[in-house]
Phi, psi and omega in degrees: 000166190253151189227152191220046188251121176294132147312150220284324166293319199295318186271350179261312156348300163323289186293299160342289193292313157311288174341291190314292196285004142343272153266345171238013201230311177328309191271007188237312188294357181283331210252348155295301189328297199291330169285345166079008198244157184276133177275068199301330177316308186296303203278327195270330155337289164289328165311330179274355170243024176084334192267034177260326221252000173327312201259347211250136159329151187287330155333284158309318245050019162274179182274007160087033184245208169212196191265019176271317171312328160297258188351322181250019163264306188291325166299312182304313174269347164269031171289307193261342160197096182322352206260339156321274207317295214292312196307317186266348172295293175322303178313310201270249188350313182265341192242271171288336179320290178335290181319309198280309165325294232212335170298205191243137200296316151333288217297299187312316176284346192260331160248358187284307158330318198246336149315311177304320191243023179040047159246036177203143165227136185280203183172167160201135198275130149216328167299140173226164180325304172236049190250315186067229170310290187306054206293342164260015155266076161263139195234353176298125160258176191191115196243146184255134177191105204028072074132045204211104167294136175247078181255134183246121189171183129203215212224150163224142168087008205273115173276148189101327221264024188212001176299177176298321195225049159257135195226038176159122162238140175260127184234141188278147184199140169293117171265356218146165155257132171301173169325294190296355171083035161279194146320149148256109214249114177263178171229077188262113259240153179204065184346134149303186202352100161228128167331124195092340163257155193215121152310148165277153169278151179312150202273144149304096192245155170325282171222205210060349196312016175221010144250151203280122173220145194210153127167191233247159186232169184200088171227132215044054186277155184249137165208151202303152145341281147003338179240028144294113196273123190070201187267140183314131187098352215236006192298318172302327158283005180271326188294299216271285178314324190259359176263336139325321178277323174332281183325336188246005181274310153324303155291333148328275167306356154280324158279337156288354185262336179288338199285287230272342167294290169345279172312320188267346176292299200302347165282311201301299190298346174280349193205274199278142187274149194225098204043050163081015171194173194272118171322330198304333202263008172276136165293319163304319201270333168311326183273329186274007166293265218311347186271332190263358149298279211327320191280281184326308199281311169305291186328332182243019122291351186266334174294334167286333169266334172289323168277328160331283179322333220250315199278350189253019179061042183233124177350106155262355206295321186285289201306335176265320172314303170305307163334280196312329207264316189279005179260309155320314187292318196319296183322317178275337155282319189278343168290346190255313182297329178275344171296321189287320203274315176264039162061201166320317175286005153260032164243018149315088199269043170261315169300147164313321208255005161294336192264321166318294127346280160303341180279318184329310229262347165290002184262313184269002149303243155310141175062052220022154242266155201302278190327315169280334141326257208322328187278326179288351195261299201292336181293344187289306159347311212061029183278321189285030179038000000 
């Protein structure tokens, strides 16, 4: 039969992080958020409990786990903050996974340890101004010239990439052309300060505010030959294999922002009273809590079954789509049904699901955008043959 009871590490894992986002991340993260700062106290935090370092081998310095273990630390902190979650999604997933996937045995030793062990964070530019969705229109080149990449271009949105102890972006750049005279698309390590990349001042965002997004310009910058990350040409297919796994690292943490509606309408509906009774006790607001369980509860079984797959080597690409989109939507209903349920005080931003709210709808965004789910779901199909 099939059991859907977490091993005995998984649930003590659970249980950790939830305390931990609880108690130290909870009383604290409103007033990063309204500053608009970046949380280093917090981060240096998670790191010293492993969880940057969750998916990667002891070799490395990681903790010897795998990405189903990423996955319920990211549910567990957008219960209580997003802007928390996406810094360690980002960090492990977008910033060393690449590195672990595809570097070089050098490379893995020379960045992975402190990624791991979160006193550094990685990033990886792939998006630009006018690409958007359209992830193979990269226009950033990289010219191999004495024995040195020469890159010119630049990058948007890129999280992560502008904090005190980001030590590294990996960036995609048209290296060439193919036979058939298509891009040839790379990947290259790109140290912080190094001459010639220049961080952007921080973007003024919706939501996320208390993670760091920037972004980058790159001109004529130089790095060894050598920081070429994987094989030349294959970087856009390199890319395309970690964003998959990305989605369902996504869809976790849309179900911790979705959870985390739950949870906090259910304190709300207990103490305020409306004509004279507790809002709990209205059959309307009893149906729309039960619809954002309802949400919630799908939603994290299809993130859980895209990771089953994933961890048993087996073609995942339809299940983290269906994940991502169906997770993402949950997240974004249930940030609309708790506003509504708290009323004027959910347009606060002292209450949580105001912060919920503003976090949600960048869920249905990022790491592809819900429309490109539905196209990746129907090509799995075979409906576009």
């Amino acid at each position: 039969m099939i059991d859907f009871r977490l091993d005995e590490e998984y649930e003590d894992l659970r249980t950790t992080v939830r305390d931990f986002a609880r108690s130290e991340v909870a009383p604290v993260i409103g007033e990063f958020y309204e500053r608009e700062e970046f949380p280093y106290e917090i981060v240096a935090r998670m790191g010293e409990m492993g969880l940057f370092g969750l998916p990667f081998p002891e070799d490395y310095g990681g903790m010897g786990g795998d990405y189903f273990a990423l996955c319920l630390a990211l549910e567990e902190l957008a219960r209580v903050d997003s802007s928390v979650a996406i810094t360690l999604e980002a960090g492990v997933s977008l910033g060393a996974m690449p590195l672990y996937r595809f570097g070089t045995e050098e490379q893995k030793r020379e960045w992975l340890p402190a990624l791991c062990e979160g006193r550094a964070l990685g990033a990886f530019g792939l998006t630009e101004p006018g690409g958007g969705s359209d992830a193979s229109a990269t226009r950033t080149t990289a010219t191999l010239e004495n024995g040195e990449w020469v890159i010119n271009g630049s990058k948007s949105f890129i999280t992560n990439s502008g904090t005190d102890i980001t030590r590294l972006v990996t960036v995609t750049a048209v290296t060439g052309r193919k036979p058939d005279g298509g891009k040839e698309i790379s990947a290259i390590i790109v140290p912080s300060g190094t001459p010639g990349f220049t961080v952007q001042p921080k973007y003024s965002k919706v939501g996320w505010n208390a993670s760091d997004t920037h972004g980058l310009t790159f001109d004529d910058c130089r790095v060894p030959e050598e920081n070429l990350l994987g094989q030349r040409g294959r970087g856009y297919a390199q890319f395309l294999s970690i964003l998959d796994e990305g989605r369902v690292a996504i869809a976790a943490l849309s179900v911790g922002l979705a959870q985390g509606c739950v949870d906090e309408c259910l304190r709300y509906v207990k103490e305020r009273e409306a004509f004279g009774r507790k809002i709990g006790e209205y059959q309307a607001i009893q149906f729309k809590i039960a619809d954002m369980e309802l949400r919630a509860h799908t939603a994290r079984l299809a993130y859980y079954q895209a990771a089953s797959k994933m961890l048993r080597g087996e073609r995942f690409k339809k299940e983290a789509a269906i994940a991502k989109l169906a997770a993402s939507n949950a997240a974004m209903d249930n940030a609309r049904d708790a506003t509504q349920i708290f009323g004027g005080y959910g347009f606060m931003n002292e209450y949580p699901v105001g912060r919920f709210y503003r976090d949600a709808k960048i869920l249905e965004v990022g790491e592809g955008t819900s429309e490109v789910q539905r196209m990746l779901i129907a090509r799995e199909l075979g409906v576009a043959g």
